[in-house]
NUTOR-937017 format. One record per residue (C-alpha): residue in three letters; x, y, z. Coordinates in nm, 4 decimals, decimal comma. Example, Ala and Ser with C-alpha at 12.3 -4.5 7.8 and 13.67 -1.06 7.14 Angstrom:
# NUTOR-937017
<setor r="Ala" X="1,2300" Y="-0,4500" Z="0,7800"/>
<setor r="Ser" X="1,3670" Y="-0,1060" Z="0,7140"/>
END
This chain:
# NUTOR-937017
<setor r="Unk" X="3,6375" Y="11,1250" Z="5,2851"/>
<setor r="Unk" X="3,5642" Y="10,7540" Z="5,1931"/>
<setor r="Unk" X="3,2374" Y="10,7081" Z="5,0140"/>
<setor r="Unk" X="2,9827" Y="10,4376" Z="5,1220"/>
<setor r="Unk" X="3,0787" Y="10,1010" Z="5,0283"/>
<setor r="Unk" X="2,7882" Y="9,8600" Z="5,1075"/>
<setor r="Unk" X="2,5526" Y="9,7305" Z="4,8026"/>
<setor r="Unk" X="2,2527" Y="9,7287" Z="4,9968"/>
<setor r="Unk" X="2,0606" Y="10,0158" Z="5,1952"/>
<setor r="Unk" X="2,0863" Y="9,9745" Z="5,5621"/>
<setor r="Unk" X="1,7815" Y="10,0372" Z="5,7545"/>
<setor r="Unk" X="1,6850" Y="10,0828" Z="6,1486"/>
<setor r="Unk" X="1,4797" Y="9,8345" Z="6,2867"/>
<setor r="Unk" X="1,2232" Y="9,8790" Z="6,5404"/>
<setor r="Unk" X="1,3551" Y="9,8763" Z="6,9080"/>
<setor r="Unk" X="1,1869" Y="9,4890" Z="6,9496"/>
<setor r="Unk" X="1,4557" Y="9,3636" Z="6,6799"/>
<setor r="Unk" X="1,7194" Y="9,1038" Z="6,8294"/>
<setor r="Unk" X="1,9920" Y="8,8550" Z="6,6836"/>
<setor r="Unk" X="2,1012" Y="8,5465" Z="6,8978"/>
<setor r="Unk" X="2,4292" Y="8,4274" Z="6,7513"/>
<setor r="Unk" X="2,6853" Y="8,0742" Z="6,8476"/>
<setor r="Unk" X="2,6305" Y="7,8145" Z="6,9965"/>
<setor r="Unk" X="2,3458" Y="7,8101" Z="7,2308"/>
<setor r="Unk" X="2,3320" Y="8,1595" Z="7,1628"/>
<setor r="Unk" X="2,5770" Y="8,2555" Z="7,3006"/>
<setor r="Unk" X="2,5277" Y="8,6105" Z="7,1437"/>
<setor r="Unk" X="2,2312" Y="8,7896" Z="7,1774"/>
<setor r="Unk" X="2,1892" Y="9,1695" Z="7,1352"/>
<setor r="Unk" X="1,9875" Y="9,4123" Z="6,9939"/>
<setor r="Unk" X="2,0170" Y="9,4880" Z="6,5839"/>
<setor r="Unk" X="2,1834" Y="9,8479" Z="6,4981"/>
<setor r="Unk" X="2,1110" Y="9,8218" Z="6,1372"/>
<setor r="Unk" X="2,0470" Y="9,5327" Z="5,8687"/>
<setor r="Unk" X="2,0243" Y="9,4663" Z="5,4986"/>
<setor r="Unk" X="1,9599" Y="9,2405" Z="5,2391"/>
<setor r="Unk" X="2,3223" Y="9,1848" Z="5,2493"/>
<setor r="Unk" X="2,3845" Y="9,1627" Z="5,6272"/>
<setor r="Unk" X="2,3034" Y="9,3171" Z="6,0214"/>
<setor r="Unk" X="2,5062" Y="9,4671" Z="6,2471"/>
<setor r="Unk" X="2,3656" Y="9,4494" Z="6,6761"/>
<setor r="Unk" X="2,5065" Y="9,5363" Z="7,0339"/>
<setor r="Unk" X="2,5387" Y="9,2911" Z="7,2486"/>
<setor r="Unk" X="2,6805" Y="9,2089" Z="7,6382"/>
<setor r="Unk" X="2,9889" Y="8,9594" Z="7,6702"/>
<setor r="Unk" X="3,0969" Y="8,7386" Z="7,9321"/>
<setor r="Unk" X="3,3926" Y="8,7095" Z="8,0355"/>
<setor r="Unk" X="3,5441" Y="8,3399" Z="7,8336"/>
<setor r="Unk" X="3,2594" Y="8,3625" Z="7,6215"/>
<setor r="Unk" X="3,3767" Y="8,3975" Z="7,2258"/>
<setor r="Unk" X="3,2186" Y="8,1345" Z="7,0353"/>
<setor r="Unk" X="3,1747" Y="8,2328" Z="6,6900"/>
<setor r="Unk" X="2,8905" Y="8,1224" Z="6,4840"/>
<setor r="Unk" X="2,7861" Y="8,0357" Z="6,0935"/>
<setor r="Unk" X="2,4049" Y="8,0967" Z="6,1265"/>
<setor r="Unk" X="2,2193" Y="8,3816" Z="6,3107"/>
<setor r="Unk" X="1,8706" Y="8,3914" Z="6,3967"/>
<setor r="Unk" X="1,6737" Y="8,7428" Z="6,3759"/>
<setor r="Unk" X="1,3406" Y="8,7700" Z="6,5673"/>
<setor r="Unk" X="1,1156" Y="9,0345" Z="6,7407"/>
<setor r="Unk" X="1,0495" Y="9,0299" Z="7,1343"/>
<setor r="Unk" X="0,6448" Y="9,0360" Z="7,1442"/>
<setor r="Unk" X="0,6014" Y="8,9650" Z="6,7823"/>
<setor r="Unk" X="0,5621" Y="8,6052" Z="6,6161"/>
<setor r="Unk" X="0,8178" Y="8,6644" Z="6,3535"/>
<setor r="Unk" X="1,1730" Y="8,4517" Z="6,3999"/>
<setor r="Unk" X="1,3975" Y="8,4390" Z="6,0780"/>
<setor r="Unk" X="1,5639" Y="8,0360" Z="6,1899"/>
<setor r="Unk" X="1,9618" Y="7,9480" Z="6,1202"/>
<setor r="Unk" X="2,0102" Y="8,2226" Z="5,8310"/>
<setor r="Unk" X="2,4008" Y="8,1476" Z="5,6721"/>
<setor r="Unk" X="2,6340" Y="8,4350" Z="5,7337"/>
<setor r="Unk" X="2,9709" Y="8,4784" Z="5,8243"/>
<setor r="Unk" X="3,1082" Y="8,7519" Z="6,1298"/>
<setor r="Unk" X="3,2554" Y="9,0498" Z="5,9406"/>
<setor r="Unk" X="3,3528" Y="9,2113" Z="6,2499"/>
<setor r="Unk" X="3,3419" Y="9,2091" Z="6,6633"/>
<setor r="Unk" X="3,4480" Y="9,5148" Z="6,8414"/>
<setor r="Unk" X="3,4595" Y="9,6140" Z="7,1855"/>
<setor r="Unk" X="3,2016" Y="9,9337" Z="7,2306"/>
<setor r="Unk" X="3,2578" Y="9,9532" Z="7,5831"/>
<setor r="Unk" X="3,3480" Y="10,2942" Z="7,6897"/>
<setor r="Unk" X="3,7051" Y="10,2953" Z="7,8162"/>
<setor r="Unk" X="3,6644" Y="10,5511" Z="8,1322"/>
<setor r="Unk" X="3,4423" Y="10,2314" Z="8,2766"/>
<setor r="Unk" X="3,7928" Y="10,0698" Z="8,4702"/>
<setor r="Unk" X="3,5525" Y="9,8671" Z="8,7316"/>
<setor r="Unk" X="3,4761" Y="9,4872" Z="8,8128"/>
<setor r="Unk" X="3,1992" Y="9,4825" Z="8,6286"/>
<setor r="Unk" X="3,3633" Y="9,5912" Z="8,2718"/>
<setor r="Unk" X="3,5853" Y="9,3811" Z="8,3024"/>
<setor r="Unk" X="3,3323" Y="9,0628" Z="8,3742"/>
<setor r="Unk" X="3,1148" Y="9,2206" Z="8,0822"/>
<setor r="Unk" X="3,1895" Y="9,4495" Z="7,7781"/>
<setor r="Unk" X="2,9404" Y="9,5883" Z="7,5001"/>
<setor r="Unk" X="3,0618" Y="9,4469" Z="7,1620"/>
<setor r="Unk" X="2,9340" Y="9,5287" Z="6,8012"/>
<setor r="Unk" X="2,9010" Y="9,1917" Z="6,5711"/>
<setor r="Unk" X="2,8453" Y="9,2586" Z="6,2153"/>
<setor r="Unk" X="2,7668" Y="8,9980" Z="5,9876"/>
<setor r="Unk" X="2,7217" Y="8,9113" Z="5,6067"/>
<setor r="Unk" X="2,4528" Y="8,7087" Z="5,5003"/>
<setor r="Unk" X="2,5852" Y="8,3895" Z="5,2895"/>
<setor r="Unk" X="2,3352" Y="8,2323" Z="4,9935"/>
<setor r="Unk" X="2,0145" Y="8,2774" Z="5,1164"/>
<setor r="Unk" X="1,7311" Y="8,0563" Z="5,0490"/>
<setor r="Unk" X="1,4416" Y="8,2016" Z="4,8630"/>
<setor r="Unk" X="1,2057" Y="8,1590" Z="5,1792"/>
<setor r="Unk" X="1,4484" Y="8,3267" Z="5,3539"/>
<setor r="Unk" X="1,5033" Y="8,6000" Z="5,1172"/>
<setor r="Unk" X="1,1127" Y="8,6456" Z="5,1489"/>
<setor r="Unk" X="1,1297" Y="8,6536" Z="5,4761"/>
<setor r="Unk" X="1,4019" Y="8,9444" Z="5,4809"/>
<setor r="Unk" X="1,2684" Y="9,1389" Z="5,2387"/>
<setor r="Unk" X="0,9171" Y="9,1435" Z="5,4778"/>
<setor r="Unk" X="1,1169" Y="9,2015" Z="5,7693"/>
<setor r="Unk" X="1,2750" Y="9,5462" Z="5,5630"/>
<setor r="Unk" X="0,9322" Y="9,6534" Z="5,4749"/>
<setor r="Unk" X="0,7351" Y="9,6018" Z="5,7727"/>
<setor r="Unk" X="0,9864" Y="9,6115" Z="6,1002"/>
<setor r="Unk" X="1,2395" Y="9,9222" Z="5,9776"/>
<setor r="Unk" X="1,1506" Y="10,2752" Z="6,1524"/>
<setor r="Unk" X="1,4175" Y="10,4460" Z="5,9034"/>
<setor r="Unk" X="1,7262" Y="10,4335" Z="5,7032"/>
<setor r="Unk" X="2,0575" Y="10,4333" Z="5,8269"/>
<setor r="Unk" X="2,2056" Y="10,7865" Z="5,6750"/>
END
């Protein structure tokens, strides 16, 4: 078995938790998990749609908290779609998983993370 190898403690954020990624945001979804180091979320794409991006934005639907053009780089996009679903509509949309590493944060933005982890987690990710 292959032992964990992330640096920083991944935690569950509440269900209001979302990251908008690309240009326009062309990515939104809901975050699975996030870190000092990095989030991963779920999100639905459109068919022609895979713009990349270099900054994400993390904010909470309901809340006033919005984390603005945080540097990061796309570790990984997979297709999460479940692959029984053969229809129209899978193949005009399909459920990916982004993850992303955070690059040199700013020390306001560090802040910021570090209130997000304490005050908008329900758990840890075992």
């Amino acid at each position: 078995m292959r032992s964990e190898q992330r640096k920083n403690e991944r935690f569950i954020p509440r269900e209001n938790a979302f990251a908008a990624i690309g240009p326009k945001y062309t990515k939104v979804g809901k975050i699975k998990d996030i870190c000092l180091g990095g989030l991963a979320f779920e999100y639905i794409e459109m068919e022609g749609y895979n713009n990349e991006g270099s900054n994400i934005d993390i904010f909470l639907v309901g809340i006033e908290f919005h984390l603005y053009k945080v540097p990061c780089e796309v570790i990984y996009n997979i297709d999460v779609s479940a692959p029984y679903m053969n229809n129209k509509f899978n193949r005009l949309f399909s459920a990916k998983r982004c993850g992303v590493k955070f690059e040199e944060l700013t020390r306001d933005l560090k802040a910021l993370l570090k209130f997000f982890l304490q005050f908008h987690v329900t758990g840890k990710v075992h």
